[in-house]
N, C-alpha and C positions, 0 to 999 in steps of 0.2 A: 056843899058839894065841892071835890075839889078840881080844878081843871089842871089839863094836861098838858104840859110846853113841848113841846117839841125843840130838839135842837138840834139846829141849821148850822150848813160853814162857809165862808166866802173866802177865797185862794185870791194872796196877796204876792207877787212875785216882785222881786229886786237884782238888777243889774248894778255888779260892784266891781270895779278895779282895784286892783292889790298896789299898782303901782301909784295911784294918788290918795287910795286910802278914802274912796269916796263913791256912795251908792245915787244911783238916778232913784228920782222921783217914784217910791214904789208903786206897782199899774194891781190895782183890785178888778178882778173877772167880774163881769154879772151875773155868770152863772150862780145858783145856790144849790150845794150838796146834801144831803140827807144824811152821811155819815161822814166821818175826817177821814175810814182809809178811800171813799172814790176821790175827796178832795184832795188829797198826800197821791192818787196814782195823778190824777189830772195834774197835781203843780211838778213831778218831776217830769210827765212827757210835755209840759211846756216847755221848763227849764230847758230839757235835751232841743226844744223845737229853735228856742231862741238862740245856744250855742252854735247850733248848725245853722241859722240865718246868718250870724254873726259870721263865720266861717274861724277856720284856722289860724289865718296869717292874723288879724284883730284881736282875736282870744288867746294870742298868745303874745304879743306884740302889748295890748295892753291890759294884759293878766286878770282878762274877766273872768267873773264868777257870777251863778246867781243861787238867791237867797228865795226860798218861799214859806209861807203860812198858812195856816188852816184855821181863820177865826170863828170862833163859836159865836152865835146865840140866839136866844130863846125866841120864837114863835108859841102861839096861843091855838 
């Protein structure tokens, strides 16, 4: 019999400066996705959540960016 994996995503987001050339500690959600595109909508309205925490004058002053992923894998 064979069994059925299911595959899961866990959204990893990173906060990077262009001007040291250097990413914080990247922050994994607890959430678990069922498919990558609700995981890919969830990491870019983070990203826009955290640029706008960050505000303006920061994000531009020291040329943040961020970075996310939608890691797979397998459940039973």
């Amino acid at each position: 019999m064979k069994v059925k994996q299911n595959m899961k995503y866990l959204l990893t987001i990173s906060l990077c400066s262009m001007m040291d050339s250097v990413c914080l500690k990247p922050h994994t959600f607890p959430d678990v996705f069922n498919d990558i595109y609700s995981c890919q909508m969830m990491g870019y309205n983070k990203a826009i959540d955290k640029i706008e925490e960050i505000g303006i004058d920061k994000v531009n002053e020291f040329k943040i960016y961020t970075t996310f992923s939608c890691k797979p894998f397998n459940t039973i």
